[in-house]
GUDOKOL-351610 format. One record per residue (C-alpha): x, y, z. Coordinates in steps of 0.05 Angstrom, whole numbers, plus 32768, in hexadecimal, padded with zeros to 4 digits. Layout:
N
XYZ
...
END
This chain:
347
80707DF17F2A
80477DD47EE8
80267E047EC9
7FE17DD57ECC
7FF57DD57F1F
7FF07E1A7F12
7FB27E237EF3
7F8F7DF47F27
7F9D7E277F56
7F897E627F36
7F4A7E417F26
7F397E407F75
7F527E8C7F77
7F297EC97F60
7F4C7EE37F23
7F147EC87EF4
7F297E887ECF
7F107E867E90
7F347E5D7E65
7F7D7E3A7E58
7FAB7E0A7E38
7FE17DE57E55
80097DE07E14
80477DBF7E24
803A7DC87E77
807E7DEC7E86
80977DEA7ECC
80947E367EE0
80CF7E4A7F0C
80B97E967F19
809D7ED47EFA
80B47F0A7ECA
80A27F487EA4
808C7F337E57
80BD7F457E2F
80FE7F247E63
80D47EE07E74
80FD7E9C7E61
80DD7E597E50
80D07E517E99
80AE7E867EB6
806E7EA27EB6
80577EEA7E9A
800C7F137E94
7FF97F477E6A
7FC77F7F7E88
7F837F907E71
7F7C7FC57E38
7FCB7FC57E24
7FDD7FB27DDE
80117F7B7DF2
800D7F527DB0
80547F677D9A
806F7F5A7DDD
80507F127DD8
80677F067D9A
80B37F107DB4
80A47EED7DF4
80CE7EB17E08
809C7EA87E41
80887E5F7E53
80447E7C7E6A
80157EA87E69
7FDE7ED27E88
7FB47EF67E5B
7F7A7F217E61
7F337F067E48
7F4F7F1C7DF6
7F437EEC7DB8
7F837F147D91
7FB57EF87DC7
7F957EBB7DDD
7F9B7EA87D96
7FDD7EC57D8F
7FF37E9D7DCE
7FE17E587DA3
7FFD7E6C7D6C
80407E6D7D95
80337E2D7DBC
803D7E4A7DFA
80167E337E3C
7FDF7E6E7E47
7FA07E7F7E71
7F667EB07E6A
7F517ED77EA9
7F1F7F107EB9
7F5D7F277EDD
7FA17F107ED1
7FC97F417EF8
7FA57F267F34
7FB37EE87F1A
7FF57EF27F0F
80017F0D7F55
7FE27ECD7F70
800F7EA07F46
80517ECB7F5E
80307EB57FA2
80327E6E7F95
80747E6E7F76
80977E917FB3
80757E807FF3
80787EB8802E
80B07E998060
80837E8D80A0
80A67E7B80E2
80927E45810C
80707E57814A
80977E6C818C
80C27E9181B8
81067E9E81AA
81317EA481F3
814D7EED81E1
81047F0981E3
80F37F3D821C
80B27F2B8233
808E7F58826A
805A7F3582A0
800E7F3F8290
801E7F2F8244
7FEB7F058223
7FF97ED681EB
7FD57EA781C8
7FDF7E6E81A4
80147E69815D
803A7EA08169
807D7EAC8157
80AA7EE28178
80F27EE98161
81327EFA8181
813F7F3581A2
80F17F4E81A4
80DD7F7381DA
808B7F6F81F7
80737F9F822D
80427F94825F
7FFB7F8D8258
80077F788210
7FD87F4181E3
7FF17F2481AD
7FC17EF6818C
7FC37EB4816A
7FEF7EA98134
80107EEC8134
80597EF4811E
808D7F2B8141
80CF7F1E8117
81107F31813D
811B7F718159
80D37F8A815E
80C57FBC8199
80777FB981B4
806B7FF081F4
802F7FDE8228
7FF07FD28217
7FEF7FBE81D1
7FBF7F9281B0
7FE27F6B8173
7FA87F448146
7FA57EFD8134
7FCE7EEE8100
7FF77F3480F8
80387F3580E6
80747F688103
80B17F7180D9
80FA7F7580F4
81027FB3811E
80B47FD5811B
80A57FFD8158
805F7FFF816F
8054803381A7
8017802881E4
7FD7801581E3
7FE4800B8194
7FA87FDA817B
7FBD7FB68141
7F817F88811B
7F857F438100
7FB07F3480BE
7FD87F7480C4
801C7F7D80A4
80557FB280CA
80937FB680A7
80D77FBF80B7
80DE800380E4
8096801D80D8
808A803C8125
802C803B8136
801F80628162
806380938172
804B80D78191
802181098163
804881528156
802981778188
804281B781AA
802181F281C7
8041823081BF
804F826281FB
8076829B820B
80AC82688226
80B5823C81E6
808D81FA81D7
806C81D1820C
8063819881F9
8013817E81F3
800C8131820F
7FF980F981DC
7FCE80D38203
7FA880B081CB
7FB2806E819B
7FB880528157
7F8780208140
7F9A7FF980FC
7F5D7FD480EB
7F5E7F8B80BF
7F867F868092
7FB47FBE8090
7FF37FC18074
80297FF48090
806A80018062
80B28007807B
80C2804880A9
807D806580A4
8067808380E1
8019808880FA
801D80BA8135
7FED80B18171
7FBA80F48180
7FC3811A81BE
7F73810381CE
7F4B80CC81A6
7F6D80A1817B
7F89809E812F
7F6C80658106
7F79803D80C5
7F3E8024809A
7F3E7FDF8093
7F667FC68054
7F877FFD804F
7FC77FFD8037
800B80278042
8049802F8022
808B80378038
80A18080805A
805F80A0805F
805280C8809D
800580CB80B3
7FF8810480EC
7FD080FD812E
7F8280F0812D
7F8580D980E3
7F4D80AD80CF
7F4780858090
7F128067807A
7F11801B805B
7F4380088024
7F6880458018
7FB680427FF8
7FE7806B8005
802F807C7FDA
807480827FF4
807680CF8016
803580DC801F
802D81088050
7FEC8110807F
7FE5814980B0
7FC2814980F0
7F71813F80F8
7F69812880AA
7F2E80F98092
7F2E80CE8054
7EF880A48041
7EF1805D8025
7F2180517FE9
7F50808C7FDF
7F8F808A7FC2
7FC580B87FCC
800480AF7F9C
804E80C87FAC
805681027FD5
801181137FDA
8007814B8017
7FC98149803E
7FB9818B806D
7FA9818C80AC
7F52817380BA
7F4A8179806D
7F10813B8057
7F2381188023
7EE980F18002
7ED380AC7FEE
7F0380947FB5
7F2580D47FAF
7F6980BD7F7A
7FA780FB7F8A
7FDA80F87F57
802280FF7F62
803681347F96
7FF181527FA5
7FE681847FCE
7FA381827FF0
7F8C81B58022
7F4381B8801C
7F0C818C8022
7F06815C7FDC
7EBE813B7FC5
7EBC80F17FBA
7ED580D87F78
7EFD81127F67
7F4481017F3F
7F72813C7F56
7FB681577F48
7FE681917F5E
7FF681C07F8E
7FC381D87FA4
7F9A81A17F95
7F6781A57F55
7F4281797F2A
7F7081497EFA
7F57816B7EBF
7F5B81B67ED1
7FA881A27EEC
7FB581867EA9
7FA281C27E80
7FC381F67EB2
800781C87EAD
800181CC7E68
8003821C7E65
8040821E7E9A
807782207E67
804A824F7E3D
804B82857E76
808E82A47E63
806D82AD7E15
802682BA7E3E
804482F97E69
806D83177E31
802E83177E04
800683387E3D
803A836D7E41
803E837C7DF6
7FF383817DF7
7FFB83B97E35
802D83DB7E0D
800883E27DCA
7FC483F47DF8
7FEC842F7E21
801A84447DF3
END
């Protein structure tokens, strides 16, 4: 694709267009990190970083750049093809877009698919080999179930959702419109519930559902358990990563993103906007506030205010984790100071 192709679609996107110059109008092929790009792909550089050294080395054939006079400058000065955006890395994500369209079967039903009576579906979709729909199911217009997909009763599957090779999504499941379920992610599978009695566990009933709402993106072999009562429910936008496990009766609110291994027990709340990194732990009914950010293998078992940036294990402010983490390998020289002090004071 032309570069000046390019930029006549990024001027109908929402990256912020600000300015360009077609130089030589290469024909980009793909996209690449800065300092590996060739003559034919594309590259960005990020807000606030000091890539002017990078640049300079570049054999890029274009360019994204943040809204900087330095490298704009810099980018004429090497006669490369280069464009000015409030936000390039969108942009940049948009372009990769262009430059590899998502594979989209055509619409239909292959013959290996196990469909059940009383299954609804509307119009566009595309179910693959080997899929298997139970009864009382709705799959609505322009949804795609790639090969291998298992749906139990009573599931609603939104317009224009797409199931990835081998997902398993349990009863009365409700999926929203432009949903993503990747490959072996199971919504809806039976919540860990067991009562204990002098005989051993029995075994509570999971009689609830999963709701994903809009636009929810579910990564490969994550699980979202169904509640014994009520229902567990995603936030609309939110999005998922692969191999995180999210308890019965969870609710999220809008927009939230979650790291591979994040953990979420039982009964938990998050509000609109939190983000959990890797490995992040989140105890059973603990509230998580609006916009909440958990660093890297949190552990959060109370309730956190809105806004709060939060690290460790237990959970604490970023700041107050970064100054105890700083004293940790002190504490060998801390405790034999403390006991030199005790000896000189009872001696």
């Amino acid at each position: 694709m032309l570069f000046s192709e390019l930029i006549a679609a990024l001027r109908e996107g929402n990256a912020g267009l600000q300015d360009h110059q077609v130089a030589n109008d290469p024909n980009i092929q793909e996209g690449a990190s800065l300092e590996i790009a060739d003559w034919n792909q594309i590259s960005f550089v990020e807000h606030g970083s000091n890539f002017a050294k990078e640049l300079e080395k570049s054999k890029a054939g274009a360019v994204l750049l943040p809204i900087n006079e330095d490298l704009r400058n810099q980018a004429i000065q090497k006669g490369i093809a280069w464009a000015t955006l409030k936000d390039p890395r969108l942009a940049f994500a948009q372009t990769l877009g262009l430059l590899n369209p998502i594979f989209k079967p055509q619409k239909g039903i292959h013959p290996t698919a196990v469909i059940e009576e009383g299954v609804k579906i509307e119009t566009g979709v595309f179910i693959g080999p080997h899929v298997s729909i139970g009864s009382g199911c709705h799959i609505k217009e322009g949804a795609i179930i790639h090969p291998g997909v298992v749906i139990y009763p009573n599931v609603v599957i939104g317009y224009q959702s797409e199931l990835h090779a081998n997902c398993v999504i349990h009863p009365n499941s409700k999926i929203g419109k432009k949903c993503v379920v990747h490959s072996n992610a199971v919504i809806g599978s039976e919540g860990f519930g067991f009562v204990p009695t002098k005989d051993g566990w029995y075994k509570m009933p999971q009689t609830g559902l999963v709701i994903l709402e809009d636009n929810v993106e579910v990564g490969c072999s994550s699980t979202i358990d169904r509640p014994a009562v009520g229902e567990t429910r995603i936030g609309e936008g939110t999005k998922i990563d692969n191999l995180v496990q999210i308890g019965h009766g969870v609710k999220t609110g809008k927009g939230c993103a979650m790291a591979a291994q994040v953990g979420i027990a039982g009964g938990a709340r998050l509000g609109n906007g939190v983000i959990l990194a890797g490995q992040v732990g989140v105890g059973n009914r603990v509230n998580v506030g609006d916009n909440v950010i958990a660093s890297s293998k949190c552990g959060i078992h109370a309730d956190i205010k809105s806004g709060e940036i939060i690290s460790g294990f237990p959970a604490m402010p970023n700041r107050q984790w970064l100054r105890c983490s700083a004293n940790f390998k002190k504490l060998p020289e801390i405790s034999k100071s403390i006991k030199d002090l005790n000896r000189e004071t009872f001696r």
